[in-house]
N, C-alpha and C positions, 0 to 999 in steps of 0.2 A: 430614162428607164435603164438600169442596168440587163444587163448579156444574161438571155437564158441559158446560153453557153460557155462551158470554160475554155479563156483564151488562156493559150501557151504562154503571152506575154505579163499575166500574173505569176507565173510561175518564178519563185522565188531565187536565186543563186544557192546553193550546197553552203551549209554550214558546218563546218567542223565541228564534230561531237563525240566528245569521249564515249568508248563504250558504256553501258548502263550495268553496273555492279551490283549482281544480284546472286544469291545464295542458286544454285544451280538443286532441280528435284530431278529426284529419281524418278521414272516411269512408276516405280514399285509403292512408292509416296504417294502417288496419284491414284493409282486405280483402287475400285470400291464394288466389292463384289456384287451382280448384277440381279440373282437370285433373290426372294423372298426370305429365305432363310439364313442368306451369307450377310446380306442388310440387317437384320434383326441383332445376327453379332457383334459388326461391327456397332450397331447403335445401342447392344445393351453393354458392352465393354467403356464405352464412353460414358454412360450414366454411373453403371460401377463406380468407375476411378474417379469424377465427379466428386461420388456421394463419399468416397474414403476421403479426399482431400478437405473437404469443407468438414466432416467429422473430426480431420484430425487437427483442425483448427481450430476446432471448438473446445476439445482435450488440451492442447497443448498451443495456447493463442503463439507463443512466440514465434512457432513454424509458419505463421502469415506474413512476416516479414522477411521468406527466406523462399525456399524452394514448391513451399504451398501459395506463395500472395496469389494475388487479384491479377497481378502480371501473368505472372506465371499457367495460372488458369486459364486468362486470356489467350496465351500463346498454344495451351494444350484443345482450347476449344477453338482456334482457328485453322490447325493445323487437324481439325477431325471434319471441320466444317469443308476445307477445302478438299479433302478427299473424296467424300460424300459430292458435293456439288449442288448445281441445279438448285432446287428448292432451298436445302440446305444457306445457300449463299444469300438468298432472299431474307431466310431468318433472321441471319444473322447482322446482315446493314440494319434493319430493322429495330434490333435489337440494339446496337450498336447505338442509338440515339438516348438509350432509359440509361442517363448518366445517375440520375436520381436513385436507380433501384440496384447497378453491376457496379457502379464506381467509375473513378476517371481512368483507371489504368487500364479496368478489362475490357469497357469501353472501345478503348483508342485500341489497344489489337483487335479489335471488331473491326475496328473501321480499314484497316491493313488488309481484309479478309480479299481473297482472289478467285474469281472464279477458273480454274483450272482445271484442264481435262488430259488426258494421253488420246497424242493424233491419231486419229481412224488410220487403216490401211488406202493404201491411194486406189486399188479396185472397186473398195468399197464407196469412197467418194462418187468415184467416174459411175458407177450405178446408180447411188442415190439421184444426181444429175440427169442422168440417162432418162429413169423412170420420171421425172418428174415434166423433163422437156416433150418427152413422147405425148403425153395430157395433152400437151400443146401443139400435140399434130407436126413436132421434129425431132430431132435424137442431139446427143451429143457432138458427134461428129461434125453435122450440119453446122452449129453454133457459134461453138468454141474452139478454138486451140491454141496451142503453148500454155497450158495448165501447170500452173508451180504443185512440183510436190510437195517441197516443204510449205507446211502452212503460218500464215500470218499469223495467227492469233487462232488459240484453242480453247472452247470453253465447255460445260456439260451440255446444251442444247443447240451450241454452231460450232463450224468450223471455219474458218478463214482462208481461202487461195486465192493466189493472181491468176487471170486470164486473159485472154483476147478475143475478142470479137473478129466471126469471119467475115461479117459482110461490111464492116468500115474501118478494121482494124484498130479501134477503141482499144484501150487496156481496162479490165473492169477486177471487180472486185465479187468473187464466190463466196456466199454465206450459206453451207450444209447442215441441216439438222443430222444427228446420227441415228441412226435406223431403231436402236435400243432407247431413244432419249424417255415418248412417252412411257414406254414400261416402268422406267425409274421412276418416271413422275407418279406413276400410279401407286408403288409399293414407299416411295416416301410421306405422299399424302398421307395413304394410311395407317403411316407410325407418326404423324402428326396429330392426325384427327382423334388417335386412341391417345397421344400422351397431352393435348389441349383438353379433351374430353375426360381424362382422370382427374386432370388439376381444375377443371368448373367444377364434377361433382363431390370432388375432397371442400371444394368452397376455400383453395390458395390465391391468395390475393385476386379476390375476384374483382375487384375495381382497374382489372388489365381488361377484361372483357375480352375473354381467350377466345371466342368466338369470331369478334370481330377479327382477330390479324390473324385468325386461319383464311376467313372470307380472302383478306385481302393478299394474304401467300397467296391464296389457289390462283387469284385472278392475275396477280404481276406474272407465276409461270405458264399459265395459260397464252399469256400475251407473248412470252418470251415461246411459246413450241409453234406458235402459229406466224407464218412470216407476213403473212396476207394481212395482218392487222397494222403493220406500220407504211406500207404501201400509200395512204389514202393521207394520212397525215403526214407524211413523207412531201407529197404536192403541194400540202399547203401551207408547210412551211418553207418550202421552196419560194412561192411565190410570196411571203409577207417578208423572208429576210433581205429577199434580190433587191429592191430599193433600201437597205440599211449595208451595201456594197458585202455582203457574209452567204457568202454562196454554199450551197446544200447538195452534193452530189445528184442527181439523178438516178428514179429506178428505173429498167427497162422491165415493164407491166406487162410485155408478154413474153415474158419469162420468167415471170415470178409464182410461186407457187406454195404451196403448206412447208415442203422442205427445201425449198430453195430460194433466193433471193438474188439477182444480179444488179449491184450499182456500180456506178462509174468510181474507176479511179482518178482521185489527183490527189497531184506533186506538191508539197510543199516542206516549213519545218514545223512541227510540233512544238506544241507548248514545254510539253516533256524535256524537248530536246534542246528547245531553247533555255531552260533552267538551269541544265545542266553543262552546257556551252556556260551561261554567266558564272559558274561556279570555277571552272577551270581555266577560262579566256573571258576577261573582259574587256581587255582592247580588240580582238578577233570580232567579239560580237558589235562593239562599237560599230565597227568598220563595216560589217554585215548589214547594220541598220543604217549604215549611210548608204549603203551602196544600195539597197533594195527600199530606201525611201516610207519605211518603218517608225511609229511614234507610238513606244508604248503606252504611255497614257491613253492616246485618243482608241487604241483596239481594245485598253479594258473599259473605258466610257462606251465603245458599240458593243462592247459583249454584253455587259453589263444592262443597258438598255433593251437592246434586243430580245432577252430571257425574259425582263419584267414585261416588254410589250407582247411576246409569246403570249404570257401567262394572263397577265389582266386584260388582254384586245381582243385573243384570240381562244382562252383556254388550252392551251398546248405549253408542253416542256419537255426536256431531254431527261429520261428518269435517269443518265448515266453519262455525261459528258463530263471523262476523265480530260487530264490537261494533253494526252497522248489525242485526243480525238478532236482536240481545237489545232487548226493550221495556221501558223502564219503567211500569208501571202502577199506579193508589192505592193506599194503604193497603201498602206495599211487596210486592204481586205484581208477578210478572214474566211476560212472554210471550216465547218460544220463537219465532220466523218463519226456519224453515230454507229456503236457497236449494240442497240441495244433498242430496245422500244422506246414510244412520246406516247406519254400519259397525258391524262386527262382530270380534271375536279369537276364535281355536281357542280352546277350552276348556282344554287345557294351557297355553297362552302367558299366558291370561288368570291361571289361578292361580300362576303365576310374577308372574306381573306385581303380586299383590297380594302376595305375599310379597315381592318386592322394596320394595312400600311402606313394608310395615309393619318392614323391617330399616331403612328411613331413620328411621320413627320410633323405635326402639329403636338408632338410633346406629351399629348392626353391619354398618360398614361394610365390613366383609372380606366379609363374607353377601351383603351387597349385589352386590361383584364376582362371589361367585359366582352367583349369580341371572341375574344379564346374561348372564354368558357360556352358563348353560347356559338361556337363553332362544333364543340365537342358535343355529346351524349346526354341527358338526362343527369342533373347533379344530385345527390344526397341533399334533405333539407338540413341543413348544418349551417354556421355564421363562418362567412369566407374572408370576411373585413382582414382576419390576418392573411389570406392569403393576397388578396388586393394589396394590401402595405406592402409585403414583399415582394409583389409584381413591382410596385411603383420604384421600390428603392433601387432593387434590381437595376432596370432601365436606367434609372438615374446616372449607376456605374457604367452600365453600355456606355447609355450618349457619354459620357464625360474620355471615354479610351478612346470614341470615332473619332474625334478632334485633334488627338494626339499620332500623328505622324512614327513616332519611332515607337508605339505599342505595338505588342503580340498580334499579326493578323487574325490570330484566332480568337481574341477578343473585342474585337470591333466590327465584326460581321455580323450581316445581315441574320446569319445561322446560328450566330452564338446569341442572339437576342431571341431569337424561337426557342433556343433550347432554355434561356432563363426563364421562360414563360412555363418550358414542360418541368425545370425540375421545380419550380413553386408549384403547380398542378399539382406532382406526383409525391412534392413532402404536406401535405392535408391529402392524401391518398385518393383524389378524386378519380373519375372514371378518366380512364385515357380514351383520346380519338387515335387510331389507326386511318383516319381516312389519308391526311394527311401525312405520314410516314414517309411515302415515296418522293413526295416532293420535298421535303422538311432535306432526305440523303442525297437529292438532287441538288440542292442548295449550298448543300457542304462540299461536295464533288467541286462544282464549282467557284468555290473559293479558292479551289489549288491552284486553278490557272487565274485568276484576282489577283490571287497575290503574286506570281510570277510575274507578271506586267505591269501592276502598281502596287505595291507595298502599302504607300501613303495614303490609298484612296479615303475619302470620309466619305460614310456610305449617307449618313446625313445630308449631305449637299446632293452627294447621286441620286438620292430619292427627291429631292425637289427637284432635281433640273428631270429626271423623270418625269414626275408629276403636272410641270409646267408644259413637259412639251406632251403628254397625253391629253392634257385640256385641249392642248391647241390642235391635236389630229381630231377631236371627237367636236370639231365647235366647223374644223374645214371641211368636217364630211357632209355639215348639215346647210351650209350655204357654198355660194359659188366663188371662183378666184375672185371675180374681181368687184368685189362687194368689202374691201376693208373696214369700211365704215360700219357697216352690220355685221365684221363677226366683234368690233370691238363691242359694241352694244348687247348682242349676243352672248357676249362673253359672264356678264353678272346672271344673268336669264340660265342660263349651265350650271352654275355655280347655286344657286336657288331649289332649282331641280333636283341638283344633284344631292342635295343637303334633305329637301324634302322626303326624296326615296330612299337615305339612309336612315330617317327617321321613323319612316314608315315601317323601313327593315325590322329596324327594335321592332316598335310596340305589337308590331305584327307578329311577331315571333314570340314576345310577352304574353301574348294575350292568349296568342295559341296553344302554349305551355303554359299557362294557367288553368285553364278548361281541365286542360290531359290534368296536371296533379289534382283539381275539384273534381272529375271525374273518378277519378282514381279514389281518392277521401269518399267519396258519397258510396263508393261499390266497397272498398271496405268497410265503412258501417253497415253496410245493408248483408255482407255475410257475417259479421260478429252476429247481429242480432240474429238472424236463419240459425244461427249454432246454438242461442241460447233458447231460442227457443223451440230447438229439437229436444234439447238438454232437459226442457222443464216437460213437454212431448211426454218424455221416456219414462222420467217419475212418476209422471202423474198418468201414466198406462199401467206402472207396477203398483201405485198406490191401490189404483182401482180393484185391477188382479185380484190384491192382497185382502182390500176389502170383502169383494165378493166370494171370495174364499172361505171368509173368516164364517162372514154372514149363515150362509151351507152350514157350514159345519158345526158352529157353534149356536144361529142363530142371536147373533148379538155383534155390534160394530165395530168396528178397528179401534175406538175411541170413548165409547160408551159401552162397557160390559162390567161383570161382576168385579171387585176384587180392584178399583182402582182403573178400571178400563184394561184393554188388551195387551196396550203399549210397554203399561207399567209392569205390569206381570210378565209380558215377554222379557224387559231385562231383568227380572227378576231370575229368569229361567235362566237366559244365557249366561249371566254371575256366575249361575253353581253350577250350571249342566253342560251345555251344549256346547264345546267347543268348534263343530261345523258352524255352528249359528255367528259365534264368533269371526271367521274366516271369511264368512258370510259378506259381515257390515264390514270386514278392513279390507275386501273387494271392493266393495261399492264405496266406501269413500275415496279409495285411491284412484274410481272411475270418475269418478266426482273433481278429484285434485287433477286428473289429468286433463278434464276439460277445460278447468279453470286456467290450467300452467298453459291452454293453445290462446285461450285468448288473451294472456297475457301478454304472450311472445307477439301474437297479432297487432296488439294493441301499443308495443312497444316497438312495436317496426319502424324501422324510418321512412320517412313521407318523400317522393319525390319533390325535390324543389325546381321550379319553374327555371330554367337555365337564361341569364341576363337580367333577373328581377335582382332588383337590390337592395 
């Protein structure tokens, strides 16, 4: 069993690292006024310029290849995105995946997008902390000292300082919410929820289902203002990585709080830093990896493993492990330093989600289609066969780049096959899931450090030598060590099961989505007919009226009186006379046209189709 604690002698040897080349921002760049009204500015100046750019693309397309593109836009909406912040940033990863609907170019400056803040004042830190330890029946003083002023890492809803513990002398790690954070989250929700709430009732590309990825902004910032939500997952993924040697800082629990968070620091190099070492020194870093007994192969095979066993063992993943928050450390462990919350997936989506894997590895890529789709929402009845074709072909290109060593890592990933999957979805305009979003940018994330450590990987083989050793933990849990013989036998018996309950998954979920759309069909016929027969109700209340009107007064029937009956002498009337009379019947038939033109619409509506029937 590996060391609940971090030993000193993982700690890695200093690696020479050129400094990190980056465009330097002003404070003035950063901040975003805090008010209800100074917000409103800045976010109605940004739609403005928006709506002038894309207009004047449309006047004059050539300006799309110059100072108006898709780049360009990108770079004007990341750099409005990063000032704003907080929620803002969620948007925009978010977004950042609908290569189908923004393009590749505005895309990919999505994905660049930074959460960046201007650092609080240090008194106001030392308060925040203060107030929060006192809860806990200590103060600052008691706790902490040598407080770094400058901060680590700045973002809208934390801040970042080194510390020390007083009572064992620990070096730890301060994560501050800033006193103002909720306020902003409240006044940007609200220019959210009005400008989601315009575009469902204008009826703009409603098959985004703008509902749904406000649901799921609200909830990723909510998990980002509360610190006490990463606490508890925090433990336990401490303890499932400590035997795969990938060690997870430690929180200290009674000190953690709404705005505070204290975990341990450790020493190592970053993925980051080791990128950037191979770019400028690549005999230096040879010689680093001798000395500290380092194989990068085998650390992206435990990274790599460890995320899918997270995810399909445990339901747990890092919503943001940049290659700055993976550590390399000796003897090839690794450290874990999350800036960010570990998400979660419904328990149904999750087991979809591994049977969509394990159909990549077995090739079956028609399985594959249907997985997706009945992972996502409620589909249009519509014939999808072309977009199946296109899922299949798609794939076909994937597998054939995994295989190849000196391809693009961005096209042999496990995330460039999810995203072939979204943008087939999204050309037949089908409904988008947002459930999956956050894991989909978590996926990408980590491919930056993949690729820094193995270039070559085929993710092909990584999913079976996956695959093979998740049988074998889920066959050793259910018998004893020293029964080999039964877990070989054991082994088809798993395999059987396992196949039975995937089966079961479909037609369970078939049959259940079939009910809902027969449901749904039998209530829309049952109000067409309630309308028509209010419709025929209504006439035949005026007919009567009319009749017993007539009767009174004329003694003689709508239909039977002098002169050709009533009817005929009535149009006789209105010909030459009566033009109210006239205005009359081109009322009433155009009451008439309008009830007919709802059940039309009604009746021409599209039918939910049952999501994985085929």
């Amino acid at each position: 069993m590996a060391s609940r604690k971090f030993k000193e002698e993982w700690a890695p040897t200093p690696l020479p690292v050129p400094p990190e080349v980056e465009a330097k921002t002003k404070a003035a760049e950063l901040s975003c006024p805090l008010t209800v009204l100074g917000r409103f500015f800045v976010v109605s100046e940004y739609f403005l310029i928006m709506m002038f750019r894309l207009a004047v693309v449309k006047v004059w397309p050539s300006l799309g290849r110059g100072r108006y593109s898709r780049r360009e836009n990108g770079i004007y909406t990341r750099e409005f995105v990063e000032r704003m912040g907080g929620m803002w940033v969620i948007m925009a990863r978010m977004a950042s995946l609908r290569i189908d609907l923004l393009g590749d170019a505005f895309c990919e400056e999505l994905t660049k997008t930074r959460d960046r803040a201007v650092p609080l004042p240090m008194d106001v830190v030392r308060q925040v902390i203060d107030e929060e330890l006192r809860k806990r029946g200590t103060s600052i003083d008691l706790v902490l000292e040598d407080i770094d002023e400058y901060p680590l890492n700045t973002r809208a809803f934390c801040q970042f300082h080194l510390a020390r513990l007083k009572d064992d002398g620990h070096q730890v790690v301060l994560r501050v919410r800033p006193p103002d954070a909720p306020q902003r989250a409240r006044i940007d929700w609200a220019y959210m929820r009005f400008l989601f709430g315009m575009l469902d009732r204008l009826g703009i590309a409603p098959h985004l289902r703008w509902k749904d990825l406000m649901f799921e902004v609200k909830k990723a910032t909510d998990d980002q203002l509360d610190y006490r939500t990463e606490e508890s997952e925090v433990r336990r993924t401490r303890k499932i990585l400590r035997r795969r040697r990938i060690y997870v800082p430690r929180i200290y629990r009674r000190y953690t709080g709404e705005r505070l968070l204290i975990s341990e620091y450790i020493s190592g190099v970053s993925v980051a830093d080791f990128a950037r070492a191979l770019r400028s020194d690549q005999e230096g870093v040879d010689l680093w990896i001798q000395q500290n007994g380092v194989d990068r192969r085998r650390l992206c095979r435990r990274l790599f493993n460890a995320t899918l066993e997270l995810l399909f063992e445990h339901n747990l993943f890092y919503t943001e492990l940049l290659p700055r928050n993976i550590l390399i450390l000796r003897r090839n462990r690794l450290a874990l330093v999350t800036l960010n919350t570990i998400g979660t997936l419904e328990a149904s989506i999750l087991r979809k989600y591994r049977i969509l894997y394990q159909s990549l590895v077995a090739k079956d890529y028609t399985k594959v289609s249907d997985t997706f789709l009945m992972m996502g929402p409620p589909l249009p009845r519509r014939d999808l066969s072309a977009m199946r074709l296109g899922v299949t072909r798609s794939l076909k290109v994937w597998e054939s780049r995994t295989y190849i060593k000196a391809s693009p890592y961005a096209e042999k990933s496990l995330s460039a096959a999810m995203q072939r999957l979204a943008v087939c979805a999204g050309r037949c305009n089908l409904p988008a899931s947002w459930d999956l979003t956050r894991l989909h940018f978590a996926e990408r994330t980590l491919d930056l450090a993949l690729e820094t450590l193995d270039q070559g990987l085929s993710f092909m083989k990584a999913l079976r030598r996956y695959d093979r050793a998740a049988q074998i933990r889920t066959i050793e849990q259910g018998v004893t060590k020293d029964a080999p013989q039964r877990l070989r036998n054991l082994s088809d018996v798993v395999q059987v099961g396992m196949q039975f309950a995937e089966n079961f998954e479909f037609d369970n979920d078939y049959l259940r989505r079939r009910m809902i759309g027969f449901r749904g069909t039998i209530g829309r016929a049952g109000e067409i007919a309630k309308r028509i027969v209010t419709m025929l109700f209504r006439v035949a209340v005026v007919v009567i009226a009319l009749e017993g009107f007539i009767y009174v007064k004329k003694r003689y029937h709508l239909t039977m009186g002098p002169d050709e009956g009533v009817l005929g002498h009535t149009l006789d009337e209105m010909s030459l006379h009566s033009r109210w009379a006239w205005l009359i019947a081109l009322l009433a038939v155009l009451y008439v046209l309008r009830i007919i033109y709802g059940l039309n619409k009604e009746l021409s509506k599209e039918e939910i189709r049952p999501v994985g029937s085929r």
